[in-house]
VOVEX-965851 format. One line per field, with one value per residue (C-alpha): x negated, y, z. Coordinates in steps of 0.5 Angstrom, whole numbers, plus 2048, in hexadecimal, padded with zeros to 3 digits. Layout:
<nodes>
xx: c(X; ...)
yy: c(Y; ...)
zz: c(Z; ...)
</nodes>
This chain:
<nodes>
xx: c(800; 7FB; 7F7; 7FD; 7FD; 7F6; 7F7; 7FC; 7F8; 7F3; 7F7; 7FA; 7F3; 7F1; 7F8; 7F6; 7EE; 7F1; 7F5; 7F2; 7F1; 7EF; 7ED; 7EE; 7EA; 7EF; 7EA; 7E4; 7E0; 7DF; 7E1; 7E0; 7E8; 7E9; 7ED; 7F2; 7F1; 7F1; 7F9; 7FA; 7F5; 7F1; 7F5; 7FC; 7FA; 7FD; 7F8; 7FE; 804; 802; 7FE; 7F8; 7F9; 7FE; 7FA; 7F5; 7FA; 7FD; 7F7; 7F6; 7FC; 7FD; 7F5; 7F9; 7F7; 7FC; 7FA; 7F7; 7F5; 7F5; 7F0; 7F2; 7EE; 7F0; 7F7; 7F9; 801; 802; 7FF; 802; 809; 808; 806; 80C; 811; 80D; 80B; 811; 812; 80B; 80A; 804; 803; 800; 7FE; 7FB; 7F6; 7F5; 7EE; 7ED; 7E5; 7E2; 7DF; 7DB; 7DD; 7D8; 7DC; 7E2; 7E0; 7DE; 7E5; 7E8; 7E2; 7E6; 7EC; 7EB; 7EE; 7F0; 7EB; 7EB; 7E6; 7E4; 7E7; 7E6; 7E5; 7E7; 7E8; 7EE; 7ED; 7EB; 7EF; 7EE; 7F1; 7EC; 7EF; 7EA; 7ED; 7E8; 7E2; 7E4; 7E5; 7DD; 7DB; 7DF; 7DB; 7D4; 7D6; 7D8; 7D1; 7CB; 7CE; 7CA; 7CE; 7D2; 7D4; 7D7; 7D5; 7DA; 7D8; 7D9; 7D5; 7D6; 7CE; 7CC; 7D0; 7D6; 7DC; 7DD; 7D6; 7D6; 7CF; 7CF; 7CF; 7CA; 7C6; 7C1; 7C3; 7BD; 7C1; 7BE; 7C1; 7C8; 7C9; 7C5; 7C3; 7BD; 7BC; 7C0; 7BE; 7C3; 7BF; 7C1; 7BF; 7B8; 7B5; 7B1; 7B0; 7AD; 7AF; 7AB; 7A5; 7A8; 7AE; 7AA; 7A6; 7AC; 7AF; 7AE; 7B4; 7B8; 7BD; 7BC; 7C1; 7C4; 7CB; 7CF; 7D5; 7D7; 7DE; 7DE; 7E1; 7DE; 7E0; 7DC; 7DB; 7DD; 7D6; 7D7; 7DB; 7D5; 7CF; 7D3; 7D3; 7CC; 7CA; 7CD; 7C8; 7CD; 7D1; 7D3; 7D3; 7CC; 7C9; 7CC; 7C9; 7C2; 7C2; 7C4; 7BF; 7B8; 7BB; 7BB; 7B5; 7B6; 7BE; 7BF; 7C5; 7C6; 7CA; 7CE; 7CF; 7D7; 7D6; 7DD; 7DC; 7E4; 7E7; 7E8; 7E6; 7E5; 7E5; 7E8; 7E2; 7E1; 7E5; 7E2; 7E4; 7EB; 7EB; 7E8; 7EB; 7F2; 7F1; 7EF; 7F5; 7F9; 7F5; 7F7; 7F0; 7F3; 7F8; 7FD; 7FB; 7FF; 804; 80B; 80A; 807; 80C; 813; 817; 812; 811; 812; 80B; 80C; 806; 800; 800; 805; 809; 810; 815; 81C; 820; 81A; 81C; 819; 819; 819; 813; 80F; 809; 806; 800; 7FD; 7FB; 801; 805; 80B; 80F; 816; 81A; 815; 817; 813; 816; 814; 80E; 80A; 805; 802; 7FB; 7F7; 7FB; 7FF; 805; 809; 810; 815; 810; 813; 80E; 810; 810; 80A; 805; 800; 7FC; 7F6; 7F3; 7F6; 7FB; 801; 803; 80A; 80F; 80B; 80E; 809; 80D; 80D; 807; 801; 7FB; 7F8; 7F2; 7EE; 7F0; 7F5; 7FC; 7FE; 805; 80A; 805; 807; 804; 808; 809; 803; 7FE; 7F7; 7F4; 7ED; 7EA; 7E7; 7EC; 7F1; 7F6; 7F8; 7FF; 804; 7FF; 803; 7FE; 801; 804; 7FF; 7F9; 7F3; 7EF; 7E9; 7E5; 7E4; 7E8; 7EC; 7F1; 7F5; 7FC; 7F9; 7F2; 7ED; 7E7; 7E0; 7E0; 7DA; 7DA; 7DC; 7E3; 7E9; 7ED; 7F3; 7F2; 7F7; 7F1; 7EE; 7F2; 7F1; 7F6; 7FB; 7FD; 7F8; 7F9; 7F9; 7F4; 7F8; 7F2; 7F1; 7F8; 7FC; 801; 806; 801; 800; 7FA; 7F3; 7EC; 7E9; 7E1; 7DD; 7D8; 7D2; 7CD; 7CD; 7C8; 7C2; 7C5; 7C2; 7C3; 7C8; 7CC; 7CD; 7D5; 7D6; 7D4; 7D8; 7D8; 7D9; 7E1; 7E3; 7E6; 7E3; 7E2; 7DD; 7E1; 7E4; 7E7; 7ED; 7EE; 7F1; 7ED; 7E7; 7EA; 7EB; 7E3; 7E0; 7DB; 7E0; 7DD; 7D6; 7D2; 7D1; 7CC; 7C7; 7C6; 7CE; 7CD; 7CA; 7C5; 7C7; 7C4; 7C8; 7CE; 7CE; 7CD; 7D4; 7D6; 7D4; 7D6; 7DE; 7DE; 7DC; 7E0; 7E7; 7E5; 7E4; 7EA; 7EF; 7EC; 7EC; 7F2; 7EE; 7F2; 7F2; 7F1; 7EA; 7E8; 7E9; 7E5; 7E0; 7E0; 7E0; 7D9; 7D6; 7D8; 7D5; 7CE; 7CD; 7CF; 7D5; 7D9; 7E1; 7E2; 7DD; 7E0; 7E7; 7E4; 7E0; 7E5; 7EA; 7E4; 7E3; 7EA; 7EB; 7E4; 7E6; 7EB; 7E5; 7DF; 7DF; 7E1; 7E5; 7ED; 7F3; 7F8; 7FD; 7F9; 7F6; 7FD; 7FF; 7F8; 7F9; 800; 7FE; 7F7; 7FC; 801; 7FB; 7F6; 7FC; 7FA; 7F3; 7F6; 7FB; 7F4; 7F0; 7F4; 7F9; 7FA; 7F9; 7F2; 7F0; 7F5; 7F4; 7EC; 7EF; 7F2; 7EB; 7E9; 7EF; 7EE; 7E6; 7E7; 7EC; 7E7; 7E3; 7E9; 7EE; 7F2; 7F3; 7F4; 7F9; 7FD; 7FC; 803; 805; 7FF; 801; 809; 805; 802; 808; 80E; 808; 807; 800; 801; 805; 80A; 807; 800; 801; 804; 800; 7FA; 7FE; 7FE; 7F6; 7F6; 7FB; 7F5; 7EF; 7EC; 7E8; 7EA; 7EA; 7EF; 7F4; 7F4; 7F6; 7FB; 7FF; 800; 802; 806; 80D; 80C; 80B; 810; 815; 813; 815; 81B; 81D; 81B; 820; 825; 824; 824; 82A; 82E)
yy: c(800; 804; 803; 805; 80B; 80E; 80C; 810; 815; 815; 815; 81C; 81F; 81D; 820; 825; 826; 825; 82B; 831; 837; 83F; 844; 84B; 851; 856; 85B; 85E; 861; 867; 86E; 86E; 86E; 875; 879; 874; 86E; 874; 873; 86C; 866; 864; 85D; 860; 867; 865; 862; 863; 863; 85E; 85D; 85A; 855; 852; 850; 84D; 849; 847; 845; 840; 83D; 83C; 838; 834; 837; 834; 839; 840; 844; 84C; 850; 857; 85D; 863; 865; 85E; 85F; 862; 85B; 856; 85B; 85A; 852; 850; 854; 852; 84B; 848; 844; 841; 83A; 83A; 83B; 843; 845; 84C; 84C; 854; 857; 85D; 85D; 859; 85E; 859; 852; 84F; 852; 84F; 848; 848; 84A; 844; 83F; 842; 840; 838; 834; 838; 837; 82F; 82D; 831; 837; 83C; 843; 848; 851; 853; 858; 852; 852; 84A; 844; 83F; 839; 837; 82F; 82D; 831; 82F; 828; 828; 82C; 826; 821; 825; 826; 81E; 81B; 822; 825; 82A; 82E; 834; 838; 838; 840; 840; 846; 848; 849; 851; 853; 859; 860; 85B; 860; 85C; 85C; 860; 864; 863; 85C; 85A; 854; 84F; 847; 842; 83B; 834; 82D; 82C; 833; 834; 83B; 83C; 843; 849; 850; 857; 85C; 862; 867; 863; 860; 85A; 855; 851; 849; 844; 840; 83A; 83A; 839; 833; 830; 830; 82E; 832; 837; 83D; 844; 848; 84F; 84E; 84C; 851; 84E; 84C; 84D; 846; 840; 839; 838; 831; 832; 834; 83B; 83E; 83A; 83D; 844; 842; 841; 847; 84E; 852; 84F; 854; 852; 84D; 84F; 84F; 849; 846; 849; 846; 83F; 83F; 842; 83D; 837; 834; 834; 832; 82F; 833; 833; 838; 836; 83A; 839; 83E; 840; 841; 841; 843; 84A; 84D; 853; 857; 85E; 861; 868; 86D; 86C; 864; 865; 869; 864; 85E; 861; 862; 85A; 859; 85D; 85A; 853; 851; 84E; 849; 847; 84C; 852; 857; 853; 84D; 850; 856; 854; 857; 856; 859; 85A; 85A; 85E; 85E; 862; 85F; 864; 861; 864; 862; 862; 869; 86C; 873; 876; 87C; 87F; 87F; 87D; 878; 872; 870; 86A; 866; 86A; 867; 86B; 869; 868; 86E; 872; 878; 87B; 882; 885; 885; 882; 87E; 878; 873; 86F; 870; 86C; 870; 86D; 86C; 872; 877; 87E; 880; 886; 889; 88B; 887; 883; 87E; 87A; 874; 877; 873; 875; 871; 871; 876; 87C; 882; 886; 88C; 88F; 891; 88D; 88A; 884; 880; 87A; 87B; 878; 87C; 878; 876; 87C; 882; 887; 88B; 892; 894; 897; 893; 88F; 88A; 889; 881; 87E; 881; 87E; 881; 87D; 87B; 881; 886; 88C; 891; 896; 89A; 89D; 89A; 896; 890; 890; 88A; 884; 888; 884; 886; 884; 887; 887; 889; 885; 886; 883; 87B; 877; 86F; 86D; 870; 86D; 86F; 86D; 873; 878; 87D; 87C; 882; 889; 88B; 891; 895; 896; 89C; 899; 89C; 89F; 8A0; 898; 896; 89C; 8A0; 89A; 895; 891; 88E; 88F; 88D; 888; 887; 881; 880; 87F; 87E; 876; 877; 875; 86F; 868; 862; 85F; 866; 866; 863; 86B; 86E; 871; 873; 87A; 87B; 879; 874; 871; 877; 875; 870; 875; 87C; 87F; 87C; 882; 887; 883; 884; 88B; 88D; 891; 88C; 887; 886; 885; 87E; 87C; 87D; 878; 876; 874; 871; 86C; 86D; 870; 869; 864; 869; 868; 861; 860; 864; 85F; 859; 85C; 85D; 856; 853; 857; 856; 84F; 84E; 851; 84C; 847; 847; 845; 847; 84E; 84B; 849; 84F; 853; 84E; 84F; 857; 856; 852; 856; 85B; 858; 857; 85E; 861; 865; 86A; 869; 870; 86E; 867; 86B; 870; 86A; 865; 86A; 86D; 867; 865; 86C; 86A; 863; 865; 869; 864; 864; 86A; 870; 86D; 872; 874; 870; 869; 86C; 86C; 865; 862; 865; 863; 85C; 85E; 861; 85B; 856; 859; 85B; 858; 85A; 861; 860; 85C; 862; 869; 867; 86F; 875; 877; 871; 873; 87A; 876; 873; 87A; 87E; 878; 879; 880; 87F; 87B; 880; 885; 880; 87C; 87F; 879; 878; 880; 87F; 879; 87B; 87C; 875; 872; 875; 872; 86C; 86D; 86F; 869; 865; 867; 869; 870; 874; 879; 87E; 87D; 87E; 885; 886; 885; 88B; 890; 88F; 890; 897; 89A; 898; 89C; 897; 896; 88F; 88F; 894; 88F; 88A; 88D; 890; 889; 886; 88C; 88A; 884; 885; 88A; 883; 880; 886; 887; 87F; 880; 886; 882; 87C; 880; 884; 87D)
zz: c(800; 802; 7FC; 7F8; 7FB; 7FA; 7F2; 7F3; 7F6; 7F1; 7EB; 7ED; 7F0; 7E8; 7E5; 7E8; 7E6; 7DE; 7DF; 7DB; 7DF; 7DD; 7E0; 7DE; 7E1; 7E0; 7E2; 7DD; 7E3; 7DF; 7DE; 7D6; 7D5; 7D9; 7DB; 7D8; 7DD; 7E2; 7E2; 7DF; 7DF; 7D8; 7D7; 7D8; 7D2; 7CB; 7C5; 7BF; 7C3; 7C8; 7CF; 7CF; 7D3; 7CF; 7CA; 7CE; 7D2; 7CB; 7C9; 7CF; 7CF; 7C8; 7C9; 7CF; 7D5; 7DB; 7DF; 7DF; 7E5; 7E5; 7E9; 7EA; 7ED; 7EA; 7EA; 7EB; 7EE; 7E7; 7E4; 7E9; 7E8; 7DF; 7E0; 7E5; 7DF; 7D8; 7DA; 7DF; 7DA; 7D8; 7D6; 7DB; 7E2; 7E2; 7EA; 7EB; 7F0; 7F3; 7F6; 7F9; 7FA; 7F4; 7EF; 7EB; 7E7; 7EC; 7F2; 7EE; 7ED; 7F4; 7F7; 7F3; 7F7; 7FD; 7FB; 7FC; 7F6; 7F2; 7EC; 7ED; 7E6; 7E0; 7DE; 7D9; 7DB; 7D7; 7D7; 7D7; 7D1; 7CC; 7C6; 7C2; 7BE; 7C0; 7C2; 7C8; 7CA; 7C5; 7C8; 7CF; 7CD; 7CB; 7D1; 7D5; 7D2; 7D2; 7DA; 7DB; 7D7; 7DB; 7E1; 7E1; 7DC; 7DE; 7D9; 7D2; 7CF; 7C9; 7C4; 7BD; 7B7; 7B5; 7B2; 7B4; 7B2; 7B2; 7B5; 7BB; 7BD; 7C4; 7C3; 7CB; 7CA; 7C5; 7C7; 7C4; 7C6; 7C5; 7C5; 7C5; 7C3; 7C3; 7C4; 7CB; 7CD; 7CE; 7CE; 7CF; 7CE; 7CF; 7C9; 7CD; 7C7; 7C7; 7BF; 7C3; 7C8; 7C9; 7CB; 7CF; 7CC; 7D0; 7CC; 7C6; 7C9; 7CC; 7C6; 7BF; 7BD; 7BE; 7BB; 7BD; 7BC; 7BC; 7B7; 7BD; 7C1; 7C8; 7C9; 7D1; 7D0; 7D3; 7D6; 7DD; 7E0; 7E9; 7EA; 7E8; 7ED; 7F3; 7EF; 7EE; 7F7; 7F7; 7F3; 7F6; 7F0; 7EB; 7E9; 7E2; 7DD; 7DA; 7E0; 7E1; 7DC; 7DC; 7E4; 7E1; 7DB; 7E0; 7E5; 7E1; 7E2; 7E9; 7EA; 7E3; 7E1; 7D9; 7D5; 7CE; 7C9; 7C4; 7BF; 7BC; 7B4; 7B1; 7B7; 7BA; 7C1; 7C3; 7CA; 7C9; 7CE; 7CC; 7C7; 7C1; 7C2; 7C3; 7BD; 7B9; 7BC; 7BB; 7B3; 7B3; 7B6; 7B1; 7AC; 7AE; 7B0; 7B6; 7B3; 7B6; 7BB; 7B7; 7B9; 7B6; 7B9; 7C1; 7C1; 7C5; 7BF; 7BA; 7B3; 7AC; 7A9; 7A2; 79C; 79F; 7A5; 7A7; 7AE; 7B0; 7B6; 7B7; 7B7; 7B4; 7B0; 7A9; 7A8; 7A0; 79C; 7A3; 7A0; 7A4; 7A2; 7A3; 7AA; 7AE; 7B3; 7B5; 7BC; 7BD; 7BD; 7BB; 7B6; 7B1; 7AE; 7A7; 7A2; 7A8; 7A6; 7AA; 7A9; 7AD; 7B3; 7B9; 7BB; 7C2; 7C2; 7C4; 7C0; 7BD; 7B8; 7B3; 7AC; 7A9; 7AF; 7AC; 7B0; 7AF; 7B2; 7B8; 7BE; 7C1; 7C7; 7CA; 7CA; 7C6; 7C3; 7BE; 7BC; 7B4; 7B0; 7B4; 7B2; 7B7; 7B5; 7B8; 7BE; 7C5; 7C7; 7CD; 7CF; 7D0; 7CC; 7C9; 7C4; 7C2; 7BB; 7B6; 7BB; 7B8; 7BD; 7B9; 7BB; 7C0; 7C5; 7CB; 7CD; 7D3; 7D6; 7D7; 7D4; 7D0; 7CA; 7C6; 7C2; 7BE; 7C0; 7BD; 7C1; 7C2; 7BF; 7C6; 7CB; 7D1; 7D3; 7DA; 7DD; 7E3; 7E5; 7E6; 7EC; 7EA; 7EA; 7ED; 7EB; 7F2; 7F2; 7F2; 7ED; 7F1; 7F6; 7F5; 7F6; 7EF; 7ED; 7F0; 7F5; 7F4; 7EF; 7EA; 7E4; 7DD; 7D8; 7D4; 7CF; 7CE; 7CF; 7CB; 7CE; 7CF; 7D1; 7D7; 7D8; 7DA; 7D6; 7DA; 7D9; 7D9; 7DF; 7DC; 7E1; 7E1; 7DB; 7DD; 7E2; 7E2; 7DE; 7E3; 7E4; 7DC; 7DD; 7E1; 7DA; 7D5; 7CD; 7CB; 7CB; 7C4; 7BF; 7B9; 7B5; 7B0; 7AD; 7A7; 7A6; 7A4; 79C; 79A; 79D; 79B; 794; 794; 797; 792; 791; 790; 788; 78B; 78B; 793; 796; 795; 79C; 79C; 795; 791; 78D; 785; 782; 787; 785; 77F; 77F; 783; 77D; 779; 77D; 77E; 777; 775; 779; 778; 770; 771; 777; 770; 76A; 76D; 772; 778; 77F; 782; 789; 785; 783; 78A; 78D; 787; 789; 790; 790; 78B; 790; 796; 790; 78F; 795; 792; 796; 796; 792; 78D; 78C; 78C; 786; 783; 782; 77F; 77A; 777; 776; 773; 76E; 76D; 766; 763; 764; 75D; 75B; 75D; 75C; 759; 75D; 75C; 75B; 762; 766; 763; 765; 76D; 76D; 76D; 772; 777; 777; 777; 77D; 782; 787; 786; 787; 78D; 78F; 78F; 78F; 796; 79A; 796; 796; 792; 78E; 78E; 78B; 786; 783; 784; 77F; 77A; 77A; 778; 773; 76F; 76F; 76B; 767; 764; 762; 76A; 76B; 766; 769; 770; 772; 770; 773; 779; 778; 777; 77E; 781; 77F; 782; 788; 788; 788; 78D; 78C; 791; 78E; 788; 78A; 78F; 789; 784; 78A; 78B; 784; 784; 789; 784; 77F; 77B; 773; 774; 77A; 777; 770; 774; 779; 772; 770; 776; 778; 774; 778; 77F; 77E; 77C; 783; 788; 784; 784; 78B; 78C; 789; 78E; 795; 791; 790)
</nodes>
């Protein structure tokens, strides 16, 4: 009887050592994304529309995690509060654990030893501002197996491959990673700016060989075998994973423990751990890198995806004329007023935009109201901002929950702006203490918010500059999205140096320009003769791209020179024999078009072309209006850019111009008229 009852016993002890287990630190430790977690805590701000936190749980569970343990520091009330409302339902057991006095992923974990029985057998450690498809079963399965044959393992490190300049690479966080046999790290090496190191010389006698690499970006996801959380016991100096991992690796030889090394190829993992991230990861989300983490299918209500990546909620209303481009996301029961025009932006759910606002990779959380006659550019407005009307707000600033600017007022580029003033913030101070702010009734700045606004600048402390190594996390990067990315297309069209060739440090040189030339115009010819797929040919141009280190404006403008040569190859063709010829090109390379010309400035390239050819071709001057017919029924040219390329051609002077603008007038004209007729219907 008594037996019965300890194989009973030793069953559940077992049951319970297969559960899956993750721990999610849902604390950064760092002040990088203030003022903002000043009032809310990083896992809980919205990356398109969606906390931060979601997509780390959903990546967990939809992996098989059983159980998920959330560590909370920092505002943890709003976390327990959001999780007990959101994941009620939850396919997996999700328990918030709340410190008050850890202030490190060390301190963290050593908490958790306190709590007796609570991690039973491995578990996966994971931040909780991590955004990742990976599937893990698989990588903790071989990590079982290696813990079950050498006892000695500790840690699975899971990275992903990102070479250098890669958009999610964190300049913070390069790191060089030398790996033996079975991907066993040797060493581990934080570049801090520097362009050499030096490895042991024992490592290359103890093995005959080894990979060493720089071509890697951590996940801040591992899988840990028990023996973590007693050797972060054992060593009160870890602080953090990397010092973790460098104790292990100058240990090893005494202690034994051995690191592995999962490096994630296909999948996508990112950690949202600065501003210039969140900007990036945000336009991988958009763009579906992270299928099927997309918002249509995570969002409660979901979306309807249009053509561009353009993804709109329910109750969403459109006024006329007003002009999605591509990679917008628009909230439910957000209203967009007239003429306004929008690109490369997340906009939040109860949003009112007005007429003749444009914005620009820029994002919108809930509930903001952006009045008539505003620009914004690259920059963050948090829940319930207001910008009155005629009001610039240039890139790179945050204006933060509840923070009013305007009328009239232009942003100065990387300002922050909170509602309630901020005293000075050392690393020590808990976020939660209700002194953060500045007591009392503080005057506006009427000279930086507007006559009307409510807000106060807030200035970055900079004094952490010259810290050590082990204080790193405390550090911040200058305030600011990721603004190098691309300027406004229609402003970078209407520059006065617009005709001139970029400058050659931007671009190749002529030699490898000319042969992409040459390479797209064979491949196009050869695509129409031979009748190959056009999905063959975009591939064919987008690797003679990558071979010569073509810019995406120069592949726009080459792609449509050569199908505008491609007919006078032999000899200049008449007009009426030309128009046939591009009937045929334009039914046959639509995709090649709606590949390469998706949001107005690309096609704002395309006409630039045109117009250049007419200067040198009266036969494509003279059939120019039916071009742009073909152009137009196909939906590969716009409306609105082809009226917005007449009105930059009404302010030229140049000959060539006024030539051009002649013949399409009785054109563009039809449009507005057909136009005027549908709002009148």
């Amino acid at each position: 009887m008594s037996s019965k009852k300890e194989k009973q016993k030793s069953g559940e002890v077992l049951e319970q050592e297969d559960v899956l287990q993750a721990l999610v630190i849902a604390d950064s430790f760092n002040r990088k994304f203030l003022p903002l977690t000043a009032e809310k805590p990083r896992v809980l701000l919205p990356l398109v529309n969606i906390p931060l936190i979601d997509y780390t749980i959903e990546f967990l569970v939809s992996s098989g995690v059983q159980e998920i343990f959330i560590f909370c520091c920092s505002h943890a009330d709003q976390i327990k509060k959001y999780i007990s409302s959101r994941w009620s339902n939850s396919p997996c057991i999700i328990t918030t654990i709340v410190s008050e006095t850890s202030t490190t992923l060390g301190d963290a974990i050593r908490e958790m030893e306190s709590k007796k029985g609570v991690l039973r057998s491995h578990f996966i450690l994971v931040n909780g501002d991590v955004i990742s498809n990976v599937q893990l079963k698989d990588i903790v399965e071989t990590h079982r197996k290696r813990f079950q044959k050498d006892k000695s393992v500790v840690m699975t490190l899971i990275n992903k491959r990102a070479k250098p300049g890669h958009r999610t690479r964190n300049k913070e966080e390069e790191f060089l990673m030398v790996t033996g046999a079975q991907e066993r790290v040797l060493n581990f090496q934080r570049l801090r700016g520097r362009k050499k190191l030096k490895l042991p010389l024992n490592l290359f006698q103890e093995h005959t060989s080894m990979t060493v690499r720089h071509d890697l970006i951590d996940a801040h996801v591992c899988v840990c075998s028990p023996r973590v959380v007693e050797l972060f016991v054992d060593n009160f100096d870890y602080k953090t994973k990397n010092d973790f991992v460098r104790g292990i690796l100058i240990n090893e030889e005494i202690e034994g423990n051995k690191l592995f090394l999962h490096v994630l190829e296909d999948e996508y993992a990112a950690r949202v751990s600065s501003l210039p991230l969140y900007d990036s990861v945000s336009k991988d989300v958009i763009n579906r890198w992270v299928f099927p983490v997309v918002p249509e299918h995570i969002t409660v209500g979901g979306y309807s995806l249009r053509r561009h990546n353009q993804y709109l909620a329910k109750d969403v209303t459109l006024g006329r004329d007003c002009v999605l481009e591509e990679d917008v996301v628009v909230g439910r029961n957000t209203c967009i007023g007239d003429n306004t025009t929008i690109s490369h932006s997340v906009i939040g759910k109860g949003c009112n935009i007005g007429s003749n606002v444009r914005l620009e990779n820029t994002y919108l959380w809930d509930g903001v109201t952006v009045e008539d006659n505003c620009n914004v550019t690259f920059s963050i407005l948090c829940n319930d901002v207001i910008v009155k009307a005629r009001s610039t707000v240039r890139e790179g600033c945050l204006l933060s929950f509840g923070v009013t600017v305007g009328p009239d007022i232009t942003i100065p580029a990387r300002t922050a702006i909170t509602r309630r003033p901020l005293r000075p913030i050392a690393d020590d101070d808990d976020l939660n203490d209700p002194n953060i702010f500045v007591e009392g009734d503080v005057p506006c700045d009427v000279g930086a918010v507007g006559v009307e606004g409510v807000g106060h600048v807030w200035v970055p402390d900079r004094n952490s500059d010259g810290e050590e190594e082990e204080d790193e996390e405390f550090r911040g990067p200058p305030l600011g999205l990721n603004i190098s990315r691309e300027l406004s297309y229609f402003e970078e069209s209407e520059s006065d140096d617009s005709d001139e060739e970029i400058s050659p440090s931007a671009s190749p040189p002529p030699d490898d320009t000319a042969l992409f030339y040459s390479e797209v115009l064979e491949s196009i010819q050869r695509t129409v003769e031979e009748n190959v797929k056009v999905d063959n040919l975009i591939l064919e141009v987008n690797s003679s791209k990558h071979a010569y280190n073509i810019s995406i404006k120069e592949l726009n403008q080459l792609v449509m020179r050569a199908v505008l040569d491609l007919p006078h190859i032999n000899g200049e063709v008449e007009a009426a024999q030309l128009l046939q010829v591009m009937k045929k090109l334009v039914k046959k390379l639509t995709p090649l078009f709606h590949n390469y010309f998706k949001n107005a400035g690309s096609q704002l390239d395309c006409l630039g072309v045109i117009q250049d050819h007419c200067d040198t071709n009266d036969s494509t001057l003279t059939i120019l209006p039916k071009f742009l017919l073909l152009f137009y029924e196909a939906d590969i040219i716009a409306e609105e850019v082809i009226i917005h390329w007449s009105q930059m051609l009404h302010k030229s002077d140049g000959q060539n111009q006024q030539k051009v603008l002649k013949m399409i007038q009785p054109f563009v004209t039809w449009l507005q008229e057909a136009d005027e007729e549908s709002d009148e219907d």
